[in-house]
C-alpha positions as a Markdown table, in Angstrom:
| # | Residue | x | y | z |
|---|---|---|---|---|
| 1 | Unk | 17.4 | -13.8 | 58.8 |
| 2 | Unk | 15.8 | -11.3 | 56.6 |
| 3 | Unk | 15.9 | -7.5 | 57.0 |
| 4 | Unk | 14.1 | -4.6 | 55.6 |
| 5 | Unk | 15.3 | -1.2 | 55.9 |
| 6 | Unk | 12.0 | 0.7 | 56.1 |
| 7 | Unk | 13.9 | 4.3 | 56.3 |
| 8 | Unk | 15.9 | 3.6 | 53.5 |
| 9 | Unk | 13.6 | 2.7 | 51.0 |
| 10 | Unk | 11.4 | 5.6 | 51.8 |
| 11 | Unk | 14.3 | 8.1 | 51.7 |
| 12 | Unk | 15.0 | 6.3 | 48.3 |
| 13 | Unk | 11.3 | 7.0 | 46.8 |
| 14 | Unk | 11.5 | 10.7 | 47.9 |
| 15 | Unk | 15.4 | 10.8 | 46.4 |
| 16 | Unk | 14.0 | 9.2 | 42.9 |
| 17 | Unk | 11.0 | 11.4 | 42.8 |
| 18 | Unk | 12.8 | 14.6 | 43.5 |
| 19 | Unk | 15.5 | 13.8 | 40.7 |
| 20 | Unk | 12.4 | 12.5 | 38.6 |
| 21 | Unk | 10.7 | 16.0 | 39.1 |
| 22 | Unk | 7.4 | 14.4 | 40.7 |
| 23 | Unk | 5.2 | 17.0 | 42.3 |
| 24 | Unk | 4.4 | 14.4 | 44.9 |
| 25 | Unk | 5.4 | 11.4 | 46.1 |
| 26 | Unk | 3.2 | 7.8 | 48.4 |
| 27 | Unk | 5.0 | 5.7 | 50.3 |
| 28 | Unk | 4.0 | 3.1 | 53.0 |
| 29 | Unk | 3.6 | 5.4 | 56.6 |
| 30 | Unk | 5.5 | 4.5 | 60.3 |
| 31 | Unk | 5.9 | 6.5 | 62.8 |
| 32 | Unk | 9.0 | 7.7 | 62.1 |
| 33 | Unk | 9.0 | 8.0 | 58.3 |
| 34 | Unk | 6.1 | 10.4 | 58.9 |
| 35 | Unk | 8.1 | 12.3 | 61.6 |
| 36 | Unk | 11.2 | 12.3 | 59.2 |
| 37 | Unk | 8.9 | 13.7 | 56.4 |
| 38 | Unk | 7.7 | 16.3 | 59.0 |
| 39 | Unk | 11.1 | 17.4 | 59.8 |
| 40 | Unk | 11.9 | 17.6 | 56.0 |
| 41 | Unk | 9.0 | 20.3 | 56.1 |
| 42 | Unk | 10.0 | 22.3 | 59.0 |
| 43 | Unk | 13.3 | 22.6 | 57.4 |
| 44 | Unk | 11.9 | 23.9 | 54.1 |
| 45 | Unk | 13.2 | 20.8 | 52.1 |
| 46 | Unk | 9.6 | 19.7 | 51.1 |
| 47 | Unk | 6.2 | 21.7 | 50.2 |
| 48 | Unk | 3.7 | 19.1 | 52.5 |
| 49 | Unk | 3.0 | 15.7 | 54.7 |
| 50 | Unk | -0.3 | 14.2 | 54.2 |
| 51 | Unk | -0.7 | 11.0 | 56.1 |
| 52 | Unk | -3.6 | 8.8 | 54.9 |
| 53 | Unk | -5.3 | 5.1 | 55.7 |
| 54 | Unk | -6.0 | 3.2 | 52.5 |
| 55 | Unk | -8.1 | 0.6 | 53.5 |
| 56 | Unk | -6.1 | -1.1 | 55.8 |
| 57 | Unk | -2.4 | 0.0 | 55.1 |
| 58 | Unk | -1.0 | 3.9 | 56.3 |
| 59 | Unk | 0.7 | 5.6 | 53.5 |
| 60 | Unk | 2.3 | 9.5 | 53.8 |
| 61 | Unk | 2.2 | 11.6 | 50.6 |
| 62 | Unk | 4.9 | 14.2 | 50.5 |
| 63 | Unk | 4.8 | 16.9 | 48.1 |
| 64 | Unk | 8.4 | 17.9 | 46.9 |
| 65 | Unk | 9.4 | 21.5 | 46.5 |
| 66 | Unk | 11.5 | 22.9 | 43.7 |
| 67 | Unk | 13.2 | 26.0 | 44.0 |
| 68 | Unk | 12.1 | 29.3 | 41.6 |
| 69 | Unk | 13.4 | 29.6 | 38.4 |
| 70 | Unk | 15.1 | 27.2 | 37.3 |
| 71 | Unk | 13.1 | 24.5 | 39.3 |
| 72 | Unk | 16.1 | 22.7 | 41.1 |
| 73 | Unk | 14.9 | 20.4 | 43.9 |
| 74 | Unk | 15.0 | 21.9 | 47.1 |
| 75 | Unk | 16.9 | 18.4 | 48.3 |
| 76 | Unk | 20.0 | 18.3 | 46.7 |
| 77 | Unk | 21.3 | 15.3 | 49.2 |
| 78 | Unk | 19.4 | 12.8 | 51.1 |
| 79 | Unk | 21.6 | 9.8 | 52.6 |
| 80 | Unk | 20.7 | 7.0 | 55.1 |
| 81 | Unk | 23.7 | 7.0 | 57.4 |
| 82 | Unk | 22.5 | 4.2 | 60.2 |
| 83 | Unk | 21.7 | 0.7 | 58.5 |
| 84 | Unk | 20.2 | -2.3 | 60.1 |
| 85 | Unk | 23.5 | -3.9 | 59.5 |
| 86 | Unk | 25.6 | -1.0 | 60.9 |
| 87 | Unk | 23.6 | 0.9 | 63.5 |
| 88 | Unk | 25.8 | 4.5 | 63.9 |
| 89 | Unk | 25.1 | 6.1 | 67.3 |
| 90 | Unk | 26.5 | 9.6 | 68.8 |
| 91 | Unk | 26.6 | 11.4 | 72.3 |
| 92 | Unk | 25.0 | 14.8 | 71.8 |
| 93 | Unk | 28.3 | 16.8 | 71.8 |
| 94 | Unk | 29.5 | 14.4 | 68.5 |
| 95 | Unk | 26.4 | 15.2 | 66.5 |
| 96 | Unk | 27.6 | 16.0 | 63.2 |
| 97 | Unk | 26.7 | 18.6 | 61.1 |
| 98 | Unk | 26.0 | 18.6 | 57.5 |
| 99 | Unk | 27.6 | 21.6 | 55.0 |
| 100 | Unk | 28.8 | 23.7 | 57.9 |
| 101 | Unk | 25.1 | 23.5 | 59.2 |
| 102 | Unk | 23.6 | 24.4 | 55.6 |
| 103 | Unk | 22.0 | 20.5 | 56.1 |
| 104 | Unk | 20.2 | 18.6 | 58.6 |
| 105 | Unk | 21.0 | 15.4 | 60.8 |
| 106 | Unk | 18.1 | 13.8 | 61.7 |
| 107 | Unk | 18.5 | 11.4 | 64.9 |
| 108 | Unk | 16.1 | 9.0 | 66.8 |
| 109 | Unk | 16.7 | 9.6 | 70.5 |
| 110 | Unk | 15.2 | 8.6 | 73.9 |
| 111 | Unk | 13.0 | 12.3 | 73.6 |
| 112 | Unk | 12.1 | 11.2 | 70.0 |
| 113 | Unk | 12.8 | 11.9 | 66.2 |
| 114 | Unk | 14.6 | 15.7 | 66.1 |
| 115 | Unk | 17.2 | 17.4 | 64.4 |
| 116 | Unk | 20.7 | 17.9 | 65.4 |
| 117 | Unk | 20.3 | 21.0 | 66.4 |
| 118 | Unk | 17.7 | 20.7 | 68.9 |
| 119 | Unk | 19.2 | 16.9 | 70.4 |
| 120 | Unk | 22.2 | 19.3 | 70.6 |
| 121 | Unk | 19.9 | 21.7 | 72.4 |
| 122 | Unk | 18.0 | 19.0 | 74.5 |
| 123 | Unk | 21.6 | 17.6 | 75.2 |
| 124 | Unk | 20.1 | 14.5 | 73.8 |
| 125 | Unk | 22.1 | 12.1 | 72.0 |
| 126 | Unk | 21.0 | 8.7 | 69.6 |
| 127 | Unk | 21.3 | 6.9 | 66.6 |
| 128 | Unk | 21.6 | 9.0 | 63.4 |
| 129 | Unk | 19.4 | 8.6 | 60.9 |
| 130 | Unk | 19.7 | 10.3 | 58.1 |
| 131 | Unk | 21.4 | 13.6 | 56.2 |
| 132 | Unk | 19.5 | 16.0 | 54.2 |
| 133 | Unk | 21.1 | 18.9 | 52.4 |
């Protein structure tokens, strides 16, 4: 039985293409890799989300943000936590957070994709997705 980790290899092309310096990055669109990528946004760690339809195939191009100056990435971290071989799941009051709160969790939870903070806030609890810091 074969398995493809769709999240993964998506948070992998944005990893390589903000240690690459890309000013954007394409990769194949789901519903939740665009949400993830909107998330990314609201938290500042990326500039833009443009989801497009090529044809017959839905792709999302991100455009990466560097910080002033000395043009660091704005996403120093990005790690897959949950993998299709090892699922990772938390109540709402064992939601981790990243660098003292400097990061993000992002979880998949019965009232959707969302942050820690607000599955916290939502008392909302689900699989973890991913770290971003």
């Amino acid at each position: 039985m074969s398995r493809y980790d769709f999240i993964g290899d998506f948070l992998t092309s944005i990893r390589n293409a903000s240690k690459a310096h890309k000013e954007k990055v394409t990769a194949p669109a789901s519903g939740i890799t665009v949400r993830i990528a909107e998330i990314l946004k609201e938290e500042g760690f990326i500039e833009n989300v443009k989801p497009f339809n090529d044809g017959n195939k839905n792709f999302v191009r991100i455009h990466l943000k560097y910080l002033p100056g000395d043009k660091k990435p704005a996403i120093q971290g990005l790690k897959r936590i949950s993998t299709p071989g090892l699922r990772r799941y938390v109540g709402y009051q064992e939601i981790p957070k990243v660098l003292g709160g400097l990061g993000v969790v992002i979880l998949s939870t019965p009232k959707g994709v969302m942050t820690g903070r607000r599955a916290r806030e939502a008392k909302a609890g689900g699989e973890i997705l991913c770290t971003a810091w």
